[in-house]
N, CA, C and O atoms as CSV, one atom per row, in Angstrom:
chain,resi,resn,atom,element,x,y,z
A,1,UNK,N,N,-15.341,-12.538,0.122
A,1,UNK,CA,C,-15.159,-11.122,0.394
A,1,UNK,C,C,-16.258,-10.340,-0.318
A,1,UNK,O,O,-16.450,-10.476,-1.526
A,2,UNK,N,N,-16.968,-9.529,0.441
A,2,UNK,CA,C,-17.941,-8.978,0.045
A,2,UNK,C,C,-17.718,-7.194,-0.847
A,2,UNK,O,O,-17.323,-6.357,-0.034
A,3,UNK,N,N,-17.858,-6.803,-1.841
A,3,UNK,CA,C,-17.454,-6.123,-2.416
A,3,UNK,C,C,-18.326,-4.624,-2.032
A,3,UNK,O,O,-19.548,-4.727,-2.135
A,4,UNK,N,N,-18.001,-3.802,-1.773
A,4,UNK,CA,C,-19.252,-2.423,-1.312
A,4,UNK,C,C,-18.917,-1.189,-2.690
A,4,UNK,O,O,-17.927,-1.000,-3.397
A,5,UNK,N,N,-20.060,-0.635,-2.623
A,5,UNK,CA,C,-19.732,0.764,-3.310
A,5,UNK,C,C,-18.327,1.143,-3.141
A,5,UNK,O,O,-17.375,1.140,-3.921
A,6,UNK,N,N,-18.498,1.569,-1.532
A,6,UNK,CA,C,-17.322,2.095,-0.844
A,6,UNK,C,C,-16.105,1.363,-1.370
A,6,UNK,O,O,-15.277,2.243,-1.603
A,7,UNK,N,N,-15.631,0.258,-1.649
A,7,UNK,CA,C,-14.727,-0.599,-2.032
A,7,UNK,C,C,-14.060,0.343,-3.453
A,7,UNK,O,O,-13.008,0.929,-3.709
A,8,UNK,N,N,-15.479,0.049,-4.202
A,8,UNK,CA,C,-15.308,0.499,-6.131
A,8,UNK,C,C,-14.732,2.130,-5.800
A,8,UNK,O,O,-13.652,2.502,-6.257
A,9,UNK,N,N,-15.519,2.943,-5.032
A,9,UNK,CA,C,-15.298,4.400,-5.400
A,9,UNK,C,C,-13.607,4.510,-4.892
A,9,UNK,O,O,-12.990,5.410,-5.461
A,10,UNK,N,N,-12.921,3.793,-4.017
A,10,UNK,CA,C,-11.928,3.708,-3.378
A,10,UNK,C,C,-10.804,3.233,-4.294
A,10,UNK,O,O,-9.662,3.673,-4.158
A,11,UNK,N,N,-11.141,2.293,-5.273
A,11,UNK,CA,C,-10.354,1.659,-6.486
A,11,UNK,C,C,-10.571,2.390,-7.360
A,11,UNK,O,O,-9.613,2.537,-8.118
A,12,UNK,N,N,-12.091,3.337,-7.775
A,12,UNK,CA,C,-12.033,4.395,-8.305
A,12,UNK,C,C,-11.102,5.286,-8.670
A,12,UNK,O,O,-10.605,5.533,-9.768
A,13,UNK,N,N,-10.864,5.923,-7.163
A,13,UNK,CA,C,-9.860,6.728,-6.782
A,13,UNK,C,C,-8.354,6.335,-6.921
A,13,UNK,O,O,-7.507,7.215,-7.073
A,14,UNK,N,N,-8.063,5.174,-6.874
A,14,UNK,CA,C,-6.751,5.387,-6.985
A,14,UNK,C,C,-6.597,4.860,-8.339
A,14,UNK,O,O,-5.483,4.500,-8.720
A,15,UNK,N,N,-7.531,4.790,-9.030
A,15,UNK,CA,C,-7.326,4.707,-10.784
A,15,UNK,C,C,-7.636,6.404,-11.238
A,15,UNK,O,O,-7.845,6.696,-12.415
A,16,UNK,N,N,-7.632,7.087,-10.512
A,16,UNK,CA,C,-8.307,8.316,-10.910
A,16,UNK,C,C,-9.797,8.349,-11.982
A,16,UNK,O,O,-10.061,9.181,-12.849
A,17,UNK,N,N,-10.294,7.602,-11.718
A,17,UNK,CA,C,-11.853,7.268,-12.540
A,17,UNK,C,C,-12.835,7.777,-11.671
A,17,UNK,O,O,-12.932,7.690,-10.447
A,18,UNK,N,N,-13.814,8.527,-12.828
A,18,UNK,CA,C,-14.421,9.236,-12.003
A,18,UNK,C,C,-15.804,8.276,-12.576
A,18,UNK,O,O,-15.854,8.225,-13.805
A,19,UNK,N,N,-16.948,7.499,-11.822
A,19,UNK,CA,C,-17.970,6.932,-11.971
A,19,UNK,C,C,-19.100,7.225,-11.207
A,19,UNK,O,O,-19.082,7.409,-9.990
A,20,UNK,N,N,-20.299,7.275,-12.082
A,20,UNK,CA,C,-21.397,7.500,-11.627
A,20,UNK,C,C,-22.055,6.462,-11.084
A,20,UNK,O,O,-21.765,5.362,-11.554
A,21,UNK,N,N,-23.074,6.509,-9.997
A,21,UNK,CA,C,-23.743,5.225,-9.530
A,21,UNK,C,C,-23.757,4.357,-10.331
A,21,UNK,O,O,-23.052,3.375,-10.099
A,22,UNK,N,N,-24.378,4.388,-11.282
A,22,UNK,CA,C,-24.782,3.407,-11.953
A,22,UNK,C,C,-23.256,2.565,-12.493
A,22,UNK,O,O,-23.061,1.371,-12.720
A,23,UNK,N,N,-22.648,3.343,-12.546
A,23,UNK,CA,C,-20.945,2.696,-13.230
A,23,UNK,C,C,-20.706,1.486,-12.223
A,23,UNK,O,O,-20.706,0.263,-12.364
A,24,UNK,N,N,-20.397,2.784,-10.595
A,24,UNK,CA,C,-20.482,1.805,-9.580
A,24,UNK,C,C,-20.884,0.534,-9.143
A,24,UNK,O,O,-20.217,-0.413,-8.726
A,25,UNK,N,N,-21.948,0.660,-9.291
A,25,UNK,CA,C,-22.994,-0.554,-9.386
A,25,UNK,C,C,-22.516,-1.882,-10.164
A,25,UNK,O,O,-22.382,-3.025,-9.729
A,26,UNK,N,N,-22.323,-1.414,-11.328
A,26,UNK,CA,C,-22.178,-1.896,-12.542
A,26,UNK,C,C,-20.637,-2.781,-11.947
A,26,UNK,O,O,-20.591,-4.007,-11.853
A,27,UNK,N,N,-19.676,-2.017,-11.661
A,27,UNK,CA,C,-18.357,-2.466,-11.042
A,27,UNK,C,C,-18.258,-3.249,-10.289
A,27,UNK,O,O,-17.368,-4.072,-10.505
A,28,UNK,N,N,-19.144,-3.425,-8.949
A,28,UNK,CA,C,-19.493,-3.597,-7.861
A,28,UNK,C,C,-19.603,-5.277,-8.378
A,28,UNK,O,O,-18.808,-6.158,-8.049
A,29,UNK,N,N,-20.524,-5.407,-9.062
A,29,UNK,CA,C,-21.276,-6.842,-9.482
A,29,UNK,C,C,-20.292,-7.531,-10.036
A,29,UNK,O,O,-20.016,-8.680,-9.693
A,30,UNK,N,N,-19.601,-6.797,-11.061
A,30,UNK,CA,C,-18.338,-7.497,-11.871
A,30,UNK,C,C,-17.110,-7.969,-10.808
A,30,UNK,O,O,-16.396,-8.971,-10.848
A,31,UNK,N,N,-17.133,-7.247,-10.186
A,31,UNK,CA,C,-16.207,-7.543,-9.031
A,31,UNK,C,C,-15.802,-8.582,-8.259
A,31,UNK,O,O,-14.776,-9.254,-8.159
A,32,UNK,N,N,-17.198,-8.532,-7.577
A,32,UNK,CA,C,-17.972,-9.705,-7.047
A,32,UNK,C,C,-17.946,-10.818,-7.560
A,32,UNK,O,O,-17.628,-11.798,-6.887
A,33,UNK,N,N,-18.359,-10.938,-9.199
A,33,UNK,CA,C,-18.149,-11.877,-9.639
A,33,UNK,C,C,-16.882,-12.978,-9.935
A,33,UNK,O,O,-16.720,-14.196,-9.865
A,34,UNK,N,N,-15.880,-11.462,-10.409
A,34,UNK,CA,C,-14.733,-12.352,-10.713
A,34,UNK,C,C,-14.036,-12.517,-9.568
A,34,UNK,O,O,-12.950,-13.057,-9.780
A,35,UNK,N,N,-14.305,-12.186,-8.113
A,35,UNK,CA,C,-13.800,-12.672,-6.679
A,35,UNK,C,C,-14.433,-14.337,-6.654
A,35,UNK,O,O,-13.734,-15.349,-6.616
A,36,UNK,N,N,-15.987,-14.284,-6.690
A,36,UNK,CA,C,-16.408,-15.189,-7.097
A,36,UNK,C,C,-15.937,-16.604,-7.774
A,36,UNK,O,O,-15.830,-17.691,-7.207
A,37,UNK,N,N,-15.699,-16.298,-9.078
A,37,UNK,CA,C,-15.030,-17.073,-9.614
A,37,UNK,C,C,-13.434,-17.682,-9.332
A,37,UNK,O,O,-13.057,-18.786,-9.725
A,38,UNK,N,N,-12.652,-16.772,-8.614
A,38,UNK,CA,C,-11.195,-17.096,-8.373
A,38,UNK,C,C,-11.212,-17.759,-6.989
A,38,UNK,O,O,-10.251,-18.350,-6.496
A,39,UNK,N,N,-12.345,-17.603,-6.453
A,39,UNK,CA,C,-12.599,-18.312,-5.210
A,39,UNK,C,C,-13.049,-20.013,-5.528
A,39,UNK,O,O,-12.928,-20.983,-4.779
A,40,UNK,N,N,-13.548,-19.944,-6.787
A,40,UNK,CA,C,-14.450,-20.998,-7.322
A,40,UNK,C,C,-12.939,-22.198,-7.688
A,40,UNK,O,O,-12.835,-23.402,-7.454
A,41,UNK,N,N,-11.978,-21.246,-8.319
A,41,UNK,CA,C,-10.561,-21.695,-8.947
A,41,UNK,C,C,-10.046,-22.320,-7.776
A,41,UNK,O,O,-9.823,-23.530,-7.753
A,42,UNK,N,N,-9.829,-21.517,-6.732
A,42,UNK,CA,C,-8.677,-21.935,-5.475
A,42,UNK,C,C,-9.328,-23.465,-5.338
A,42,UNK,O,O,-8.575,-24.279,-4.805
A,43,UNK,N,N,-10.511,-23.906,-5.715
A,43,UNK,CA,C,-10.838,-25.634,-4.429
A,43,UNK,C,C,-10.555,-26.302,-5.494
A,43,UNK,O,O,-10.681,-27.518,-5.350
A,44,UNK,N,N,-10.126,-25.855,-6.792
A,44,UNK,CA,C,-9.645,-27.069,-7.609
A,44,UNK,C,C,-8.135,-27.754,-7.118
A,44,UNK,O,O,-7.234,-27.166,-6.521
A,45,UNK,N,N,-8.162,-29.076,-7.532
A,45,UNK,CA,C,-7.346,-29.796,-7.472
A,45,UNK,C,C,-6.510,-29.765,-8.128
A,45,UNK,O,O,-6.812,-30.147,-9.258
A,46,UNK,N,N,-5.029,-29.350,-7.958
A,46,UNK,CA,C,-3.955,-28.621,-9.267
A,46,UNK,C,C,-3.110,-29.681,-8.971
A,46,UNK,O,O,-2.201,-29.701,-9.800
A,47,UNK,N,N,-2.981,-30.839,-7.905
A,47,UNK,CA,C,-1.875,-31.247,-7.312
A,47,UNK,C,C,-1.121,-32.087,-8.644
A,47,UNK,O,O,-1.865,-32.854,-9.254
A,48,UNK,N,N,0.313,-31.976,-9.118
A,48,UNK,CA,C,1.019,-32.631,-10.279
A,48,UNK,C,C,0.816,-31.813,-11.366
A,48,UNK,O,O,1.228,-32.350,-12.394
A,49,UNK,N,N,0.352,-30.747,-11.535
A,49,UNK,CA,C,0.006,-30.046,-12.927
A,49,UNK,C,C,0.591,-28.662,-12.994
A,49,UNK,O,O,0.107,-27.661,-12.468
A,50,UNK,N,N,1.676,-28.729,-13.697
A,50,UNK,CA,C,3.272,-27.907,-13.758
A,50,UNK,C,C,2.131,-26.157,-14.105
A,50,UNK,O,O,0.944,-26.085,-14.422
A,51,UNK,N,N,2.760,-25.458,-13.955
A,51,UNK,CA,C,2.328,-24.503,-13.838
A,51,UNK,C,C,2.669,-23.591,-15.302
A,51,UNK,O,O,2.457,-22.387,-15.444
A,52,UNK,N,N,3.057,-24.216,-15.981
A,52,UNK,CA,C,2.793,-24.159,-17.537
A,52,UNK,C,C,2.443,-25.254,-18.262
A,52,UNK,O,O,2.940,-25.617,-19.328
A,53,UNK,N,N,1.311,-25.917,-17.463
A,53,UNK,CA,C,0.139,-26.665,-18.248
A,53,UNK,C,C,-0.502,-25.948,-19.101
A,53,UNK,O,O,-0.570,-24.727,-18.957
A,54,UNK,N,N,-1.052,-26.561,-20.087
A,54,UNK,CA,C,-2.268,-26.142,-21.408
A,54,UNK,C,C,-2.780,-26.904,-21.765
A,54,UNK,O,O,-2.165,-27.918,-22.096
A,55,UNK,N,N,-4.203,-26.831,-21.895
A,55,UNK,CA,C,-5.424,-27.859,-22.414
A,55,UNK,C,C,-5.028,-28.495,-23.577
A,55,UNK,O,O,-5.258,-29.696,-23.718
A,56,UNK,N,N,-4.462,-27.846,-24.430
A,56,UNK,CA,C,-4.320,-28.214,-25.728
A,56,UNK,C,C,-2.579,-28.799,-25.639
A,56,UNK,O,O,-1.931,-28.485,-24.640
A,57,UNK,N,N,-2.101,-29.414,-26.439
A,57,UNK,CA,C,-0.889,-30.484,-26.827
A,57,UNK,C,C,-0.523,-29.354,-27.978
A,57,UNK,O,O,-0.502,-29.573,-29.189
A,58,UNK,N,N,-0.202,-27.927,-27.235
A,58,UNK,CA,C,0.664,-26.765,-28.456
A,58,UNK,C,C,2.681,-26.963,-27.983
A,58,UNK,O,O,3.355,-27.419,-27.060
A,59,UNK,N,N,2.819,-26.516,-28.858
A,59,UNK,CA,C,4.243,-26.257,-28.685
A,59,UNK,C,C,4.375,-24.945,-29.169
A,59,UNK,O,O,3.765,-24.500,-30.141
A,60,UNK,N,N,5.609,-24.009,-28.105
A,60,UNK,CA,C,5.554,-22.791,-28.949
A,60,UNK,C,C,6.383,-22.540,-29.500
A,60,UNK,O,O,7.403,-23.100,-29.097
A,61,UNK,N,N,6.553,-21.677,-30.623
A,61,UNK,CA,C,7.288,-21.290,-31.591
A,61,UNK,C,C,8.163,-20.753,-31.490
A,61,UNK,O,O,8.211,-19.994,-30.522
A,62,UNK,N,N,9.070,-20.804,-32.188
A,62,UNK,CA,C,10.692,-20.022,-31.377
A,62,UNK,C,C,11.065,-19.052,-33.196
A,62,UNK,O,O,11.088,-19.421,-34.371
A,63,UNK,N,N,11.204,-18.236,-32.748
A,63,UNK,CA,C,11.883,-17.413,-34.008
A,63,UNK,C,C,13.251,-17.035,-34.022
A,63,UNK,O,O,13.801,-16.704,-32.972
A,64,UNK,N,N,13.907,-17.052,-35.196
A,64,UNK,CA,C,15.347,-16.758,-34.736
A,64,UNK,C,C,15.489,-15.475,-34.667
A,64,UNK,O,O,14.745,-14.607,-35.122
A,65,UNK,N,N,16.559,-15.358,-34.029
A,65,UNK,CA,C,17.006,-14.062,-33.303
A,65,UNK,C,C,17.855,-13.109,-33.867
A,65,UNK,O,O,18.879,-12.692,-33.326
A,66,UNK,N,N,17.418,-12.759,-34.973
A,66,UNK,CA,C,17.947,-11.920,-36.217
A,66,UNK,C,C,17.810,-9.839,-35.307
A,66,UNK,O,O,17.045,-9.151,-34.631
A,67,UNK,N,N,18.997,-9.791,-35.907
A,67,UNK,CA,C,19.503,-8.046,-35.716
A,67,UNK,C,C,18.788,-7.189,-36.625
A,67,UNK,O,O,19.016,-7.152,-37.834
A,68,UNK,N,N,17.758,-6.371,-35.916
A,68,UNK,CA,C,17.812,-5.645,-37.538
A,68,UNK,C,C,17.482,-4.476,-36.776
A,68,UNK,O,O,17.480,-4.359,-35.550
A,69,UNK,N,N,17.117,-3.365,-37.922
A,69,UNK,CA,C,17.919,-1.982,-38.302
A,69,UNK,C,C,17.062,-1.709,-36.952
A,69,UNK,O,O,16.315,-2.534,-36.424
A,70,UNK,N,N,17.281,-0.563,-36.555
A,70,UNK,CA,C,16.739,0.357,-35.354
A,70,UNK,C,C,17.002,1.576,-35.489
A,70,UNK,O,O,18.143,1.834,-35.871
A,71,UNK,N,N,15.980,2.816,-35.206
A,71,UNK,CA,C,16.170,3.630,-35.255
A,71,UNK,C,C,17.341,4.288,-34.615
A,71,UNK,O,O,17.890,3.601,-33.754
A,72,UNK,N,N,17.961,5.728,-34.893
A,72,UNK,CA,C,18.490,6.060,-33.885
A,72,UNK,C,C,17.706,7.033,-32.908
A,72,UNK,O,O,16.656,7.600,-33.205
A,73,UNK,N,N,18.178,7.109,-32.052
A,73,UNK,CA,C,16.915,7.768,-30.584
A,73,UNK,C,C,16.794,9.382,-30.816
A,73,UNK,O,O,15.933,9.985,-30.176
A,74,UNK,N,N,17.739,10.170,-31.822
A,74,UNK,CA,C,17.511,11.369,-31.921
A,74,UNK,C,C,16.118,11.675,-32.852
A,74,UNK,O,O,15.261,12.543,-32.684
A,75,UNK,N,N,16.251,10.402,-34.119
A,75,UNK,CA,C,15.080,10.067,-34.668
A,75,UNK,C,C,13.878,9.777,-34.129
A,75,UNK,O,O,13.035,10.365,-34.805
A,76,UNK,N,N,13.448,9.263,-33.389
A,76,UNK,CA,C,12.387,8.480,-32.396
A,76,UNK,C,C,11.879,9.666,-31.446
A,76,UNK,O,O,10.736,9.543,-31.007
A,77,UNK,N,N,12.571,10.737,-31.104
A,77,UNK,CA,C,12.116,11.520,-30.059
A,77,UNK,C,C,12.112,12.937,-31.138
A,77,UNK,O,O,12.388,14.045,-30.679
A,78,UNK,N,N,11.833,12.779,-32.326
A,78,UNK,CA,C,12.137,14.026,-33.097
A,78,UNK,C,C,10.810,14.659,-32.903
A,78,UNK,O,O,10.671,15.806,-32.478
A,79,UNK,N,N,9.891,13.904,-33.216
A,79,UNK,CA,C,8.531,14.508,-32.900
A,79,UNK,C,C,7.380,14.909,-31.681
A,79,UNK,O,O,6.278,15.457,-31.724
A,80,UNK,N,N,7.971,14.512,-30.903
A,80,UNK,CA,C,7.366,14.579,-29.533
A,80,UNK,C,C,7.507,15.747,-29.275
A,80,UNK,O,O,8.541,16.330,-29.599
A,81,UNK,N,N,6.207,16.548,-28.443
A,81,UNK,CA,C,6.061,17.529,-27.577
A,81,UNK,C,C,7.571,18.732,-27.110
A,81,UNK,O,O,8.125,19.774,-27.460
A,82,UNK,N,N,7.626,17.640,-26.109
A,82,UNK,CA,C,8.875,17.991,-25.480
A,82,UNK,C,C,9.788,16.738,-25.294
A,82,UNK,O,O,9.362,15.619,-25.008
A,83,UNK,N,N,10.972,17.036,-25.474
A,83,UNK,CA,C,11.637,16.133,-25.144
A,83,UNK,C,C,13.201,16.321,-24.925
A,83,UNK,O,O,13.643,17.145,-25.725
A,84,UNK,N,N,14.487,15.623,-23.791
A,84,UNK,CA,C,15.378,16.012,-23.654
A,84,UNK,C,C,16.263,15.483,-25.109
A,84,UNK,O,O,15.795,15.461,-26.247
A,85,UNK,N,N,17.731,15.056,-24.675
A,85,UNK,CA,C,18.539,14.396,-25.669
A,85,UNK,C,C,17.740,12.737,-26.115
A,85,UNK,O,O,17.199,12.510,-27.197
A,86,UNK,N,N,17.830,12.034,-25.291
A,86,UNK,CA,C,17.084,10.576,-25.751
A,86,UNK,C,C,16.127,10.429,-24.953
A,86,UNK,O,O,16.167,9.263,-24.560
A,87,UNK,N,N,14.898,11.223,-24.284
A,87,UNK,CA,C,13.753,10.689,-23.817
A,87,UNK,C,C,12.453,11.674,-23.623
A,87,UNK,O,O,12.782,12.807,-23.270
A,88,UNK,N,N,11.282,11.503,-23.755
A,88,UNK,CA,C,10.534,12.011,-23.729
A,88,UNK,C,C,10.098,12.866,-22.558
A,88,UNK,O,O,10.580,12.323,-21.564
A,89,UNK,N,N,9.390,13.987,-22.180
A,89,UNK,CA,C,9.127,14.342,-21.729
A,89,UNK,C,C,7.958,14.844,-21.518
A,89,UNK,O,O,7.375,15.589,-22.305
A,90,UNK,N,N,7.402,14.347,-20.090
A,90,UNK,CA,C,5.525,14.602,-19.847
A,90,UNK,C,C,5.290,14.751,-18.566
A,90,UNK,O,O,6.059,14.312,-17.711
A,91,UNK,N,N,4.289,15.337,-18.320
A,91,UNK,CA,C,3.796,15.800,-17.279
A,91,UNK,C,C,4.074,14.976,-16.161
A,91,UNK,O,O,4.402,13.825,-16.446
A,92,UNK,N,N,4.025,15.289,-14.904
A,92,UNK,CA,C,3.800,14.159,-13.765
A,92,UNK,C,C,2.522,13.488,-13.322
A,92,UNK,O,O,1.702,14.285,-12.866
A,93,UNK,N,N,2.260,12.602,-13.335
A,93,UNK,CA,C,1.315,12.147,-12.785
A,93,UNK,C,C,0.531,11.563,-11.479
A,93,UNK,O,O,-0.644,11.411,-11.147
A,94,UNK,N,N,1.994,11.285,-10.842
A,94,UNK,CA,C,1.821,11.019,-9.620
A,94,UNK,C,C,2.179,11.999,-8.445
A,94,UNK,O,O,2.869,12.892,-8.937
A,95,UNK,N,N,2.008,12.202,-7.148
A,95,UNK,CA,C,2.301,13.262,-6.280
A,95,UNK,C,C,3.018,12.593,-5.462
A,95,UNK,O,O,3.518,13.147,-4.483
């Protein structure tokens, strides 16, 4: 898949990022590349290899599952802007 300006300024846009050619450009290539590369991924041979494989022979760590103190939420929202009984309040961002 071939990546265009037109592509970036379009992903631009719906990140609300505003970029200059040169950004573009700059995007454009990176893009490309890491399409590139995940294209490079798909012809490998995965067949038998669980999908939480790891190179390395780690085990992960388990912590116990201890209770502890927590604020209460009148505390936590004391300092904010605006805010109702337990949650913050901010502008909209989306339309």
């Amino acid at each position: 898949m071939e990546i265009t300006a037109e592509t970036v300024r379009g992903l631009a846009a719906l990140a609300q990022l505003e970029l200059d050619d040169e950004e573009i450009e700059r995007m454009r290539r990176d893009l490309a590349a890491m399409l590139d590369y995940v294209e490079e991924l798909s012809g490998l041979d995965v067949e038998g290899v669980p999908p939480t494989a790891h190179v390395l022979d780690v085990m992960t760590p388990f912590r116990r599952d201890d209770e502890v103190r927590r604020l209460p939420v009148s505390e936590v929202v004391r300092n904010a802007p605006e805010h109702d009984e337990n949650s913050y309040v901010v502008p909209k961002v989306l339309e």
